[in-house]
SEROFI-187795 format. One record per residue: x, y, z of N, C-alpha, C in turn; residue in three letters. Coordinates in steps of 0.2 Angstrom, whole numbers, plus 5000, padded with zeros to 4 digits. Layout:
! residues N
XYZXYZXYZAla
...
//
This chain:
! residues 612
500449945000500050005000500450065000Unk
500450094996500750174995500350215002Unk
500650255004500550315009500950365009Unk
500650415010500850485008500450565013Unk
500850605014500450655014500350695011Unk
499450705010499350755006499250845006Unk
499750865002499850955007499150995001Unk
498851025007498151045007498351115003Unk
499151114997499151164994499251234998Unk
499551265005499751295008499851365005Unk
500551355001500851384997500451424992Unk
499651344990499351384983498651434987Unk
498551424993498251444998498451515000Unk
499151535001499251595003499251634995Unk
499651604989499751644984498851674982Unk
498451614983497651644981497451704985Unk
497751684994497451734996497851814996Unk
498551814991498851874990498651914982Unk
498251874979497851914974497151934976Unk
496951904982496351934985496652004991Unk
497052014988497252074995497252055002Unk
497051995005497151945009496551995015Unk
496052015011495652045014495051985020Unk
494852005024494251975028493551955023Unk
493552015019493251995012493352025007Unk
492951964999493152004994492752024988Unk
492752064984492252084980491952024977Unk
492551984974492451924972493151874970Unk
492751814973493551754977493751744969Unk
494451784967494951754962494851804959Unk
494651884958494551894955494751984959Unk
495152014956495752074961495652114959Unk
495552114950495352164945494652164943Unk
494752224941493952244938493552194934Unk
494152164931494052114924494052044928Unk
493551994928493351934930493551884925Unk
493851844928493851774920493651704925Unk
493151694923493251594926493151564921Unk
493451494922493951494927494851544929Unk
494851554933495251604936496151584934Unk
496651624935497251604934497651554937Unk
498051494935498351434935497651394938Unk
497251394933496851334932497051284930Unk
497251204931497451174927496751124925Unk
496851094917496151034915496250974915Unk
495850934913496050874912495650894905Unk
496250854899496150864894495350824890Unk
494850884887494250854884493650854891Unk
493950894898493450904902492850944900Unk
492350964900491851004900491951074906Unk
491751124903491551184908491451234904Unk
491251264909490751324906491351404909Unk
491451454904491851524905491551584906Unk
491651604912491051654915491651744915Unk
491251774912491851844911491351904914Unk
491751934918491351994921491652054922Unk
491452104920491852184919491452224927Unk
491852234932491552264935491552364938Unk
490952374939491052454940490652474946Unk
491352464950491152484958490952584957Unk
490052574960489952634960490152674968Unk
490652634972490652684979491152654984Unk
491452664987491952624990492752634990Unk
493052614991493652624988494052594981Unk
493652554980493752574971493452584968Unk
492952624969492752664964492852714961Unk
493152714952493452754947492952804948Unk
492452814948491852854945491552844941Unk
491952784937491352744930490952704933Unk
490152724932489752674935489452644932Unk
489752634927489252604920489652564918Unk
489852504920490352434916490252434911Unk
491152434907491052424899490852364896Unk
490252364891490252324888490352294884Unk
490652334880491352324874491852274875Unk
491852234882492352194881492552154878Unk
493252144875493252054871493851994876Unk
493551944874494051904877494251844870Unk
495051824873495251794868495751724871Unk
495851684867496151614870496751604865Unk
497451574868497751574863498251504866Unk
498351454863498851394869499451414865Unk
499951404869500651444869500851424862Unk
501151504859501451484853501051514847Unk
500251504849499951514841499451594844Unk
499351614838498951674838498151664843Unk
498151734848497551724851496851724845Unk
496451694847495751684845495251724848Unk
494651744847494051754851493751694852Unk
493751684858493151634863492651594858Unk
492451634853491751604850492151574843Unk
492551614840493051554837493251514837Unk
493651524842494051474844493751404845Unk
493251404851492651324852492151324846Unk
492151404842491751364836490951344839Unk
490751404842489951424845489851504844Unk
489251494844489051564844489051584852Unk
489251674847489451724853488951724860Unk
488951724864488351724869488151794870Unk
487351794874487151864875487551904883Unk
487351984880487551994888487352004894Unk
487452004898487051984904487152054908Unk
486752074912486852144918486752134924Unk
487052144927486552124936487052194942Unk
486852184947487552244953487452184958Unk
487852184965487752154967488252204972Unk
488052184980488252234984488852184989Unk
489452214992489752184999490252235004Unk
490152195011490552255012491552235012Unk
491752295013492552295010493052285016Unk
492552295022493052245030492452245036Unk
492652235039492152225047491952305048Unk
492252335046492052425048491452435046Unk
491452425040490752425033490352375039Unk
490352315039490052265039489552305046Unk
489952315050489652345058489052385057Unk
489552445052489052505050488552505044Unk
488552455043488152415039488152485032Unk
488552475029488752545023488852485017Unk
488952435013489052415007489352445003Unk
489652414999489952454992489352404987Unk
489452454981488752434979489152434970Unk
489152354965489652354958488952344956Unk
489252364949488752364943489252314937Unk
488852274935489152204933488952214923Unk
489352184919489252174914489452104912Unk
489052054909489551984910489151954902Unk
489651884902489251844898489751784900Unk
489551694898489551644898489751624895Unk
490151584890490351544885489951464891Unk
489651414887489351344889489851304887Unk
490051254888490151184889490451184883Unk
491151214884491651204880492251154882Unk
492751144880493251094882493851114879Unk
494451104881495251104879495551014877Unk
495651044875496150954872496850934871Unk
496950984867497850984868498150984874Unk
498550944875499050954883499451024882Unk
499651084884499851124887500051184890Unk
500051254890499951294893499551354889Unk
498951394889498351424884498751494889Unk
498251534885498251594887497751644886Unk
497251644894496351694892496551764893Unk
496351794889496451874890495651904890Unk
495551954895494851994895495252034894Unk
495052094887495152174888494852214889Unk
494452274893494052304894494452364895Unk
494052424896494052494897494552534895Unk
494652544890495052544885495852524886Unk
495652454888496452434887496952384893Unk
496452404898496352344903496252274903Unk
496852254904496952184904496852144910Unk
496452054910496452024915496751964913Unk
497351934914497651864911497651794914Unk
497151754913497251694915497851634912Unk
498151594916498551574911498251484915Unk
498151464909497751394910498151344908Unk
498151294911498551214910498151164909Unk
498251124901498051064902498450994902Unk
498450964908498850924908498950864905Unk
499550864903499750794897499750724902Unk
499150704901499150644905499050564901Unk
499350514902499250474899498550444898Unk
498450424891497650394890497650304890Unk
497950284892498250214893497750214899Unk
497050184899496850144907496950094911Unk
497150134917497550064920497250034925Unk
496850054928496250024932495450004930Unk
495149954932494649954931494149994934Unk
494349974940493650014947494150074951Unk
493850114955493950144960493650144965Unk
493650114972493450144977493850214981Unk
493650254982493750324985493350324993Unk
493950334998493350315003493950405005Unk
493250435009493350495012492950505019Unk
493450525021493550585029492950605029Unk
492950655025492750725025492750765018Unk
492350775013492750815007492350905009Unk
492250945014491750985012492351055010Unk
493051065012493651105011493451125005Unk
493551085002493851094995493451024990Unk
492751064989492350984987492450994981Unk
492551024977492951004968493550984967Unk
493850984973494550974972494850904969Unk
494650864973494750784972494250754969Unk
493650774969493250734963493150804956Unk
493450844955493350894948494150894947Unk
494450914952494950954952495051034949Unk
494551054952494551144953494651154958Unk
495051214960494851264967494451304967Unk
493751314971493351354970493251394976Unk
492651414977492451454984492151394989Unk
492151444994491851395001491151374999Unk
490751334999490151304998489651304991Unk
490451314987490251304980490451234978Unk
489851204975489751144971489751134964Unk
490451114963490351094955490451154949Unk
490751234952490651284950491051344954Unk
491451374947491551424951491151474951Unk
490951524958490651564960490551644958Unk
490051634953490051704950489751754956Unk
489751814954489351874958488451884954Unk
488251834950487651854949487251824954Unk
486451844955486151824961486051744961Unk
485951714954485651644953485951594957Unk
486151564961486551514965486551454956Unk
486151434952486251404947486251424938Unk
486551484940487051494933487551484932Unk
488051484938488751504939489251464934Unk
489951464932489951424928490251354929Unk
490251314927490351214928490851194925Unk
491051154929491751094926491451044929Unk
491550984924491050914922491750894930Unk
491150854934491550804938491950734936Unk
492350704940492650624937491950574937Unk
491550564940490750534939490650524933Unk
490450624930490250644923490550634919Unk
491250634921491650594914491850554912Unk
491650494920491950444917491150394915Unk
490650424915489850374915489850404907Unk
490050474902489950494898490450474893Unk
491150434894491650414892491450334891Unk
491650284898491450224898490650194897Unk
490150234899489450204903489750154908Unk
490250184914490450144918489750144924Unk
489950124929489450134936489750184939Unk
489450214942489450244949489150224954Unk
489450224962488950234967489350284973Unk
488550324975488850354982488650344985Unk
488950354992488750294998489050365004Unk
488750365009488850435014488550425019Unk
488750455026488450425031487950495036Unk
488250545027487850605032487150595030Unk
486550665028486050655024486650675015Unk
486150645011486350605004486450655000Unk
486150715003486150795001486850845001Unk
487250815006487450855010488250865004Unk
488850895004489150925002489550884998Unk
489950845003490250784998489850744994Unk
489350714995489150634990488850714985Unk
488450764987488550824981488750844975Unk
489350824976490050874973490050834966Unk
489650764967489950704960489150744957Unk
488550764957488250784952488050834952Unk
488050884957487850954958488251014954Unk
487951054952488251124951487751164953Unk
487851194959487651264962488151304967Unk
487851364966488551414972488451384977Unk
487551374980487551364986487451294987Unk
487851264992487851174993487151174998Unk
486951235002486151225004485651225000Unk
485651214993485051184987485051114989Unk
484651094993484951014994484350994988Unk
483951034989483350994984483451004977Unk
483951024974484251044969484850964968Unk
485350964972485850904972485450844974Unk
484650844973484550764973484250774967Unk
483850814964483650824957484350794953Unk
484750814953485450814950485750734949Unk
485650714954485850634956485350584948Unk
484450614951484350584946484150614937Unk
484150664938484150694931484750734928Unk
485450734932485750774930485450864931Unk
485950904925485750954924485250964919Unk
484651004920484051004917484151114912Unk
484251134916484351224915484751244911Unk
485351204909485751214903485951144901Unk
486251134894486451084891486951074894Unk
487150994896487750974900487850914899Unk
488150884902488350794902487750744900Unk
487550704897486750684899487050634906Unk
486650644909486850604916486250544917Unk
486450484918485850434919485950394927Unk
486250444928486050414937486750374940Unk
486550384945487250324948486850254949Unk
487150204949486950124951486750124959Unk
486950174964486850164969486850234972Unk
486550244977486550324980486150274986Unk
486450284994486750255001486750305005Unk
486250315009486250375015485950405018Unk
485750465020485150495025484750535021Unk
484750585025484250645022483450625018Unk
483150585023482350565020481950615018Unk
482050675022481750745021481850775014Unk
482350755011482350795005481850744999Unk
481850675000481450634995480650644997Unk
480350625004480050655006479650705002Unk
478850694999478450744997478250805001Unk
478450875000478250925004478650975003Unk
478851015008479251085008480151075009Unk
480051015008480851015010481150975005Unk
480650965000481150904995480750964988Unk
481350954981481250994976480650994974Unk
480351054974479651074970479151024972Unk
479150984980478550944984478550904981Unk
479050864977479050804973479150734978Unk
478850704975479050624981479750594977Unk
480150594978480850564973480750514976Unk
480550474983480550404982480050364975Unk
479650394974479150374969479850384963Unk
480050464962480150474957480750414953Unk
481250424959481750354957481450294958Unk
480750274958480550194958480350214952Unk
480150274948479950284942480350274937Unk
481150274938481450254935482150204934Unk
481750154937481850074939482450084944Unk
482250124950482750104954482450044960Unk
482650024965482549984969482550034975Unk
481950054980482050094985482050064990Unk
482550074994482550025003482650065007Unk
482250055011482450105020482550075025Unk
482850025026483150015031483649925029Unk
484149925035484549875033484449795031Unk
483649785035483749715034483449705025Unk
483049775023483049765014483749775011Unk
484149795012484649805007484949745010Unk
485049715012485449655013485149625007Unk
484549615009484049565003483849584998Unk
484149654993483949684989484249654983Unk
484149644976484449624971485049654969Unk
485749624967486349654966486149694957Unk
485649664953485849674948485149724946Unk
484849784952484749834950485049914953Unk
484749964950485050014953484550024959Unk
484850044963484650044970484550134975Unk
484350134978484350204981484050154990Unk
484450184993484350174999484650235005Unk
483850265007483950305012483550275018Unk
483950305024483850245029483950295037Unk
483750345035483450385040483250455038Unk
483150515042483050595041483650595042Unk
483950665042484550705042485150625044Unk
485750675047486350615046486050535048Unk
486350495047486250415050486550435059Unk
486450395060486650395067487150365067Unk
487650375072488450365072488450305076Unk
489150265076489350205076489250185083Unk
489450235088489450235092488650225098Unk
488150255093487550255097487250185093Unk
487350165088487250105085487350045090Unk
487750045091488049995094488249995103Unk
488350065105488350055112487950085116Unk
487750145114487050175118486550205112Unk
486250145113485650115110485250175110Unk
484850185116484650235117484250295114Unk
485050305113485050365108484650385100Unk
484550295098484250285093483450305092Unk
483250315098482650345097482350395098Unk
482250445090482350505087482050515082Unk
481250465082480650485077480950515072Unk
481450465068481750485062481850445057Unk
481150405057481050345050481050395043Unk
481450345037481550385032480750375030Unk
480250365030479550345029479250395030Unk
479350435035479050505036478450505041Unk
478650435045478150415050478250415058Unk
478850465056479250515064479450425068Unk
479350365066479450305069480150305071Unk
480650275077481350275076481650245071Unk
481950265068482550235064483050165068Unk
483050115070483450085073483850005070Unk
483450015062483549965058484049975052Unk
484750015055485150045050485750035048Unk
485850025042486650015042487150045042Unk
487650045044488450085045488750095037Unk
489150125038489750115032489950055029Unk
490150015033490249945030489749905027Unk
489149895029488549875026488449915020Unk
488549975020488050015013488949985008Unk
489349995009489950005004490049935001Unk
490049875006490149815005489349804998Unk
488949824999488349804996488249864990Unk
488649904991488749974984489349924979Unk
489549864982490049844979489649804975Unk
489449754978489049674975488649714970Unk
488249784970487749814964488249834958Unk
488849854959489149884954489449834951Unk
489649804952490149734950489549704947Unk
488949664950488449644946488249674939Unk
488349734939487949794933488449794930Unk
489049814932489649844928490349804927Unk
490249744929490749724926491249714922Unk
491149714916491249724910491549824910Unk
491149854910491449944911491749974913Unk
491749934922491949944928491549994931Unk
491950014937491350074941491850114944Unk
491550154948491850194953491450224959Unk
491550224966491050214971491650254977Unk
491050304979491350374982491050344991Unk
491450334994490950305001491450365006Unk
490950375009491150455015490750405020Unk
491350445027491350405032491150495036Unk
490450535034490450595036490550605041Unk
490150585046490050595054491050575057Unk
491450575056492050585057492250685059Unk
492050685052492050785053491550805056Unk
491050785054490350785059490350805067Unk
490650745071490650755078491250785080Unk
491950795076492450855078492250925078Unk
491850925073491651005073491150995080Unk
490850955082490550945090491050935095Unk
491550945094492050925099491850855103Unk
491550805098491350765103491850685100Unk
492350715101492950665099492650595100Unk
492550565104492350475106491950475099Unk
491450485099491250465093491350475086Unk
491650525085492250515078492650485079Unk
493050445084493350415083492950335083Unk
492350305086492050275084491950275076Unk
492050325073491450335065492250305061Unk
492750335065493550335061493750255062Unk
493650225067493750155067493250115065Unk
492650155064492350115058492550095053Unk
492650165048493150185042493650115041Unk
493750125045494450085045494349995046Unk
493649985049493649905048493049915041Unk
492749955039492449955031493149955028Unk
493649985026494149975021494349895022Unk
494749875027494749795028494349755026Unk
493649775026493149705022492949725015Unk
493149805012493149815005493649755001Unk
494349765004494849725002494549635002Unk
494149635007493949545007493649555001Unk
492949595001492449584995492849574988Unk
493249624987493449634981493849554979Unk
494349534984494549484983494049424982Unk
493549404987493049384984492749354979Unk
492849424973492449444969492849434964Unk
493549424965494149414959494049484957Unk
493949534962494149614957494849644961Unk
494949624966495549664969496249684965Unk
496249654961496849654955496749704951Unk
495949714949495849794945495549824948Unk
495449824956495349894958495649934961Unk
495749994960496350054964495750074971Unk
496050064979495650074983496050134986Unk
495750194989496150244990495650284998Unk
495850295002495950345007495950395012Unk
495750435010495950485011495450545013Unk
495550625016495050655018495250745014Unk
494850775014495050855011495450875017Unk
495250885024495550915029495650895034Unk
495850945040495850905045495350945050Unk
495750945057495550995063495651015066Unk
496551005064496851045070496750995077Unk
496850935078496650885082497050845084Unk
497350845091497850815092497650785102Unk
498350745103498150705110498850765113Unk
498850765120499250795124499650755128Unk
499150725132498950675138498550635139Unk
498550645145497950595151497550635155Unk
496950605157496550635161496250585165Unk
496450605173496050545179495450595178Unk
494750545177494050585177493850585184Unk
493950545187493750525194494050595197Unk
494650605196495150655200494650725200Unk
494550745193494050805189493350805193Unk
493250785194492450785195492650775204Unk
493050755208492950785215493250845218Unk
493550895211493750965212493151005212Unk
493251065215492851085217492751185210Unk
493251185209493451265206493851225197Unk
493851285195493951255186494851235188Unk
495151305193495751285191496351225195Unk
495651185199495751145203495651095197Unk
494951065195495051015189495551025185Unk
495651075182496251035175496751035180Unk
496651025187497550975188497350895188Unk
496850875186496650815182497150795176Unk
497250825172497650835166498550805169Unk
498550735166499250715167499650735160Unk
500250755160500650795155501250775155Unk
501550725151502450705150502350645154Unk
503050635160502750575162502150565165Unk
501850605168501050605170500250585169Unk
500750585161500150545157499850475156Unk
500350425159500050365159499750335152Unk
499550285153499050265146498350265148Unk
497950275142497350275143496850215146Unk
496250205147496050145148495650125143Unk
495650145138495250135130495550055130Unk
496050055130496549985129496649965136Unk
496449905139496349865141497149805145Unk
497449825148498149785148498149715150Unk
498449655145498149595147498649575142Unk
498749495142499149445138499149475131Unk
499649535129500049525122499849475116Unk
499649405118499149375112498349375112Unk
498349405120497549425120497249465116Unk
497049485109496649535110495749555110Unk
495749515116494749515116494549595119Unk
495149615123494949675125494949755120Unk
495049725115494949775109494349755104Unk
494149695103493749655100492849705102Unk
492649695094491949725096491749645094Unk
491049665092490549585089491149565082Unk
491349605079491549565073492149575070Unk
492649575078493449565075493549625075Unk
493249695075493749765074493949775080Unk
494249815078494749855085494249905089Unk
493549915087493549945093493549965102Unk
493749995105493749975114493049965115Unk
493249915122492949865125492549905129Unk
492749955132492450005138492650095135Unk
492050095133491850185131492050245138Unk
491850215143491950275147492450245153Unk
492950245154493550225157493750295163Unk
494050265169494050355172494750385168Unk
495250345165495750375163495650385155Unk
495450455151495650445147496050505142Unk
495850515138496450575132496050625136Unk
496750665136496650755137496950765128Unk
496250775125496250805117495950875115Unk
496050895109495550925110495950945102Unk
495451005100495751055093495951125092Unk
496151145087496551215089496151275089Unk
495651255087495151315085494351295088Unk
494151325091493551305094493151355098Unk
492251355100492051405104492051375110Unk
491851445114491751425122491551355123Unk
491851315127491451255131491751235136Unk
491351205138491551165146491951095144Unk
492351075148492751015146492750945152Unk
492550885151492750845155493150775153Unk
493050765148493550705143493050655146Unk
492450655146492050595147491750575143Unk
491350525139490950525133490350555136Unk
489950565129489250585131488750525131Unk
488250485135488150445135487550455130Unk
487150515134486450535130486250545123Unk
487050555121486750585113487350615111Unk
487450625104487850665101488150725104Unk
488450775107488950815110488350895107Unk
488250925112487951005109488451035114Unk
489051085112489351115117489251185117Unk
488851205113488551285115487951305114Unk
487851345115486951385114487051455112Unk
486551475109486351545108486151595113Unk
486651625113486251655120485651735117Unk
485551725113485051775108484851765103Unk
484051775103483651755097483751765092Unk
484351855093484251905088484951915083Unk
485351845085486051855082486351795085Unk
486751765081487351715085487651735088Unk
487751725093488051735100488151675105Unk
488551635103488651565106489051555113Unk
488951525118489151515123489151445127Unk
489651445132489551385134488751345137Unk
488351295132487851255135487951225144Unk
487551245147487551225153487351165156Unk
486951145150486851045151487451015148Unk
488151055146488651005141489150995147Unk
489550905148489850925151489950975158Unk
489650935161489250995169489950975175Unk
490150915174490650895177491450955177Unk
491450955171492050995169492151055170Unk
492651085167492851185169492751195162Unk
492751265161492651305156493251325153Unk
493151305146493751335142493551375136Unk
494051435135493651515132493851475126Unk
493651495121493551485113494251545114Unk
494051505104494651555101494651575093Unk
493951575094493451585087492751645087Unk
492551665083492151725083491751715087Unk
491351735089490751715095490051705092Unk
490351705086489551695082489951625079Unk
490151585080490551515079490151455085Unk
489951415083489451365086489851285089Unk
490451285082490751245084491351245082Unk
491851165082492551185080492451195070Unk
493051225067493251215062493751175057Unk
493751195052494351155049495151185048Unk
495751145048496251195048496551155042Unk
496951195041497351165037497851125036Unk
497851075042498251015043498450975036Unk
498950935035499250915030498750845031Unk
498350825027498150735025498650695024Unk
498550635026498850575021498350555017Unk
498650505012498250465008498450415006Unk
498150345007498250285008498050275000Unk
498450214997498350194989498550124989Unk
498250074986498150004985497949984979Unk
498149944974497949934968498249954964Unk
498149954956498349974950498550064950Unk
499150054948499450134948499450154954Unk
499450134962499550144967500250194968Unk
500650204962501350234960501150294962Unk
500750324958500450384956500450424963Unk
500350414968500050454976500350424979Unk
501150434979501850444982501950504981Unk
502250534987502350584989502050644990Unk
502250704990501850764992501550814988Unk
500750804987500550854982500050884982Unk
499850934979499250964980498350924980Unk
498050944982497250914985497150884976Unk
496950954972496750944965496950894962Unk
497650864964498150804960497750744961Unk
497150724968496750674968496450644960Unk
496050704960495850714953496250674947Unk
496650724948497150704940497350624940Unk
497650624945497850554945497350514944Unk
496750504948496150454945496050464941Unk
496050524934495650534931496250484925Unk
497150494926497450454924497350374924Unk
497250374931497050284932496650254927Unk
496050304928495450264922495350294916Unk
495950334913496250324905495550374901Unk
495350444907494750504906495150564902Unk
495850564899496050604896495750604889Unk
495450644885495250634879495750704876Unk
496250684871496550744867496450774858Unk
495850754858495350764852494550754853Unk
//
């Protein structure tokens, strides 16, 4: 197995944030001058990708860049040229007609001073689109916007010369967390924060913005391979999103299930005929009424077109391998591995995907929906091969809760799911052609210290008497998650079926952990038995304003945040990933490289370069 750490692009990180003025905010993310180009400078393609070129001349009417022209020029042109030959016009060049122009203003403020005094600067937009064009040749182009008489904005774009030789059949991608950077490893674009499938224009439309076809889109439109995605958040949610959404805002959740099964309908795009399997939560969005797209019932919609719909574990076991399948198996996230399995309890939360507020308690994990995302696509797609995107979400989930025990239950899940992928596949006689890979977009900022006698914490009386709880260097002792006993004994790490999880969740001695970024809360290192971790509250109806929850952790002392106070939970940092790679071309994800390289390299694997 190849392993490697993946750099979350640091470097390309500060360089973006130095063409954005490295301001708190910006008029528009990738975009310094007046003159807009998407895709933005050092884009790089995969050759014969699909996407859409969004060009915008902007005229701040007031502000500090306001010229005094408040009337964007129209007149602009744009031209494309790949290094060496003469620039073209845009409409030429792809060999489309020119498109119309568009006008819209759109307001923001230029730092916290604005934002307080609630004062805007207010642009007046001129733009237009080029649709679903493509590059082919491997590379380096050159986009030029010229406006006001003579103002230039230069994108310099790369198409990478990638071999077209396929060397894998299948992919499984099991992930962390994708929400950082959710085009990066499945498109391979950087975009803006909560942008799907699209970089983010300044028009009001959350879906005009402009598109770059996903690995999904181009590999079901290349091969008619399989797809499946399998997630343990709701089905809606950002990651299992990213493979057939294009919207700015990843809160269109009713939009990203349309998507799933019709593709895009609003412009011409990919034809999209569905994945082979879609595995998850979020009932409320299938669910007919106000919460799923235009009150449609999609469980009907997808039995309309010959899917198999299951909601709960003991049907998908029994469900046939050789149809497409759609199985949602509760409302909002699944419930974590931990309340599955140890506090049961918890399981009851009038959250049948039926819509009959029933518990949910008939549910599978990540290993059941992945193991059985395998046995449909191997069935259907043997021959084509597939590719199957399994997110182990509630990992990221419960860290942003600061509720560590239970992501790292969700994490040792992960971890006996990839173990019994590798059985199935062998199984199945596919392990030889399939590339199985690892990995997460970010991290937490998440680390161990110490130890913590809980017994010790809880008969202090003051906060700054508990944390002398907290043992540090020699102090720390080992935890009691592990169990000390005969070297070939391992029954004290043993759950029901051979994985490592611990024996005993609540131990008095356990991790002094925690993250580097996080709001006020109270800390006691003890699991929560009741339910998933809530560590703040709103202390006002009328604005976020978070504070330490005084049913969280009651045992514990208070630790001050170190995040805005309109901040609910922890965040993501920038910590470097690894990425685990097994299989065909496993060469490829050695050593240290940017997020977007996920992409490229898979898209190498399965031989999606097209250069005519």
């Amino acid at each position: 197995m190849i392993s490697s750490p993946l750099l979350l692009s640091c470097a390309a990180a500060l360089s973006l944030a130095s063409i954005g003025a490295a301001q708190s905010f910006r008029r528009l993310g990738a975009c310094p001058t007046l003159g807009c180009v998407f895709p933005p400078d050092q884009t790089d393609f995969l050759a014969g990708q699909y996407f859409d070129i969004r060009l915008e001349v902007h005229a701040p009417v007031n502000g500090s860049e306001a010229t005094g022209k408040t009337t964007p020029d129209t007149n602009f042109t744009f031209t494309i040229a790949q290094q060496g030959r003469r620039p073209q016009g845009a409409a030429a060049y792809f060999k489309i007609a020119e498109p119309a122009l568009e006008r819209w203003n759109f307001t923001w403020y230029e730092d916290y001073f604005a934002r307080d005094a609630d004062t805007p600067s207010l642009v007046n937009v001129a733009s237009k689109i080029y649709r679903r064009v493509a590059l082919y040749q491997p590379g380096e182009y050159t986009a030029t916007l010229t406006y006001n008489n003579g103002q230039k904005t230069t994108a310099s774009w790369l198409v990478r010369d990638l071999a077209t030789a396929r060397k894998t059949k299948n992919i499984v991608l099991f992930i962390g967390d994708g929400y950082m950077c959710l085009n990066c490893d499945r498109v391979g674009h950087k975009s803006t924060v909560n942008a799907l499938g699209v970089y983010r224009d300044s028009s009001p439309s959350p879906f005009d913005d402009p598109r770059f076809e996903s690995i999904a889109e181009i590999f079901q439109r290349l091969t008619n391979g399989g797809v499946g995605i399998v997630s343990t958040a709701f089905i809606a949610d950002a990651t299992p999103g990213a493979f057939t959404a294009h919207t700015a805002d990843r809160g269109e959740y009713g939009h990203v299930v349309d998507t799933y099964l019709n593709g895009l309908t609003n412009f011409t795009w990919t034809n999209w005929t569905g994945p082979d399997v879609l595995f998850g939560g979020g009932a409320e969005q299938f669910l007919p009424g106000r919460r799923s797209y235009r009150g449609q019932d999609y469980y009907k919609l997808f039995a309309d077109e010959g899917y198999n719909v299951v909601l709960n574990n003991t049907a998908l076991s029994s469900t046939p391998n050789n149809e497409k399948t759609l199985g949602i198996f509760s409302t909002s996230n699944l419930p974590v591995w931990l309340d599955r399995n140890v506090y049961q309890q918890n399981l009851l939360r009038s959250n049948s995907p039926d819509g009959k507020r029933a518990n949910a308690t008939d549910v599978p994990g990540l290993k059941q929906m992945t193991l059985k995302a395998i046995d449909i696509l191997n069935a259907r797609h043997r021959k084509e091969g597939w590719i199957l995107m399994a997110e182990a979400a509630s990992i990221d989930k419960q860290m942003h809760a600061l509720d560590y025990d239970r992501a790292l239950g969700d994490l040792l899940e992960l971890d006996d799911t990839v173990k019994n992928t590798f059985a199935k596949l062998k199984e199945l006689g596919s392990d030889k052609e399939t590339l199985v890979l690892v990995t997460s977009d970010h991290g937490h900022g998440f680390d161990v210290a110490g130890s913590v006698d809980t017994k010790y914490l809880e008969s202090q009386e003051t906060d700054r008497n508990k944390r002398k709880a907290i043992g540090i260097y020699e102090e720390s002792g080992t935890s009691q998650y592990v169990i000390p006993g005969d070297p070939e004994d391992t029954s004290s790490l043993q759950f029901s079926e051979g994985a490592a999880f611990p024996a005993n969740w609540d131990p008095r001695y356990t991790l002094y952990s925690g993250v580097s970024a996080n709001p006020d809360r109270r800390e006691n290192y003890q699991v929560h038995k009741s339910g998933p971790r809530v560590p703040t509250i709103n202390s006002t109806a009328d604005e976020d304003d978070y504070i330490v929850n005084p049913r969280d952790a009651v045992t514990g002392f208070v630790v001050n945040g170190t995040l805005p106070p309109e901040s609910s939970t922890g965040v993501h940092s920038l910590t470097d990933v690894p990425v685990f790679a097994q299989g065909p071309c496993q060469e490829l994800f050695a050593g240290v490289y940017d997020n977007i390289d996920i992409f490229f390299y898979m898209a190498e694997c399965l031989g999606l370069a097209r250069k005519k």
